[in-house]
C-alpha positions, 0 to 999 in steps of 0.5 A, spaced: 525 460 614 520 465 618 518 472 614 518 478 617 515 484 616 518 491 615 516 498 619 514 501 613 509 495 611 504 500 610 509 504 604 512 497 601 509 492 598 515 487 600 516 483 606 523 481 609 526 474 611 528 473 616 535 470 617 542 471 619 544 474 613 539 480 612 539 480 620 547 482 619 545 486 613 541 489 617 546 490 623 551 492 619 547 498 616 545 500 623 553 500 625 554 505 619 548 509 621 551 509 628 558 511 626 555 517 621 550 519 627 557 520 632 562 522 626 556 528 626 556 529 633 564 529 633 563 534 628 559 538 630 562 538 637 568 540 635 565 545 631 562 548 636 567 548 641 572 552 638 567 557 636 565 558 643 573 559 645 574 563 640 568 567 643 570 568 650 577 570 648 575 574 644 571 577 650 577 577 654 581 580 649 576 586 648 576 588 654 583 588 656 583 593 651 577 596 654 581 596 660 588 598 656 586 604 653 582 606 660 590 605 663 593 609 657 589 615 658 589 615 665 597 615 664 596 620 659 593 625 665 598 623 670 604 624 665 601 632 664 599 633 671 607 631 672 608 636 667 604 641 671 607 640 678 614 640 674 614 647 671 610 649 677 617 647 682 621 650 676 617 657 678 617 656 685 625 654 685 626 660 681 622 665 686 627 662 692 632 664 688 630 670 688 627 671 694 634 670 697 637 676 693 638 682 697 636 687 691 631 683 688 628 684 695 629 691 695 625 692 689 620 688 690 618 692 697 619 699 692 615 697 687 609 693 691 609 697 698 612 704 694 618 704 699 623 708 697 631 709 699 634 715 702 632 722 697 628 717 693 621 721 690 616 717 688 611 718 683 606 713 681 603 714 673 597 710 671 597 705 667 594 703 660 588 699 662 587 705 665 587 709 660 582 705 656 576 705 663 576 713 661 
């Protein structure tokens, strides 16, 4: 039997023999200390993985919703501008209306350009804004 000396010689007082017991011991004990370096590899990979996915789809998420809210207020604006147009059209269709009428016709020239009918007198009476200037 040969004796080998430890790596920690210096700090211990012993020596190891060296057969193939302790030289199984010693790879046995090597393999466990392997399998718990790659068990915490494992670990931490799939510890760290999950926590970077989830940080990119929380990325994606946010800006979607970035992206959503930008696309509900631009909707907001085209809805109220339809609104607009709408109520404008529905002014517009009642002015062809009338301008399609006769009468209304007539007294729209009286009253903008003074015309008057046969025997008509007009007399023009100031307004109230007027009145107030004084």
């Amino acid at each position: 039997m040969t004796r080998r000396h430890s790596s920690n010689d210096e700090q211990q007082n012993f020596t190891k023999l060296d057969n193939d017991y302790v030289r199984n011991t010693d790879r046995a004990i090597n393999r466990k200390q392997q399998a718990r370096k790659r068990k915490m590899r494992r670990i931490v990979f799939f510890a760290i993985v999950p926590v970077i996915i989830i940080a990119l789809l929380l990325n994606v998420l946010s800006h979607q919703n970035e992206t959503l809210a930008a696309k509900e207020k631009s909707k907001e604006e085209a809805n109220k501008h339809l609104t607009e147009l709408k109520e404008e059209q529905e002014t517009l269709n009642l002015k062809i209306k009338q301008l399609q009428d006769d009468e209304y016709i007539a007294k729209l020239l009286r009253k903008e350009y003074y015309l008057s009918e046969k025997g008509e007198v007009i007399f023009i009476m100031p307004d109230k804004k007027d009145k107030k200037d004084d």
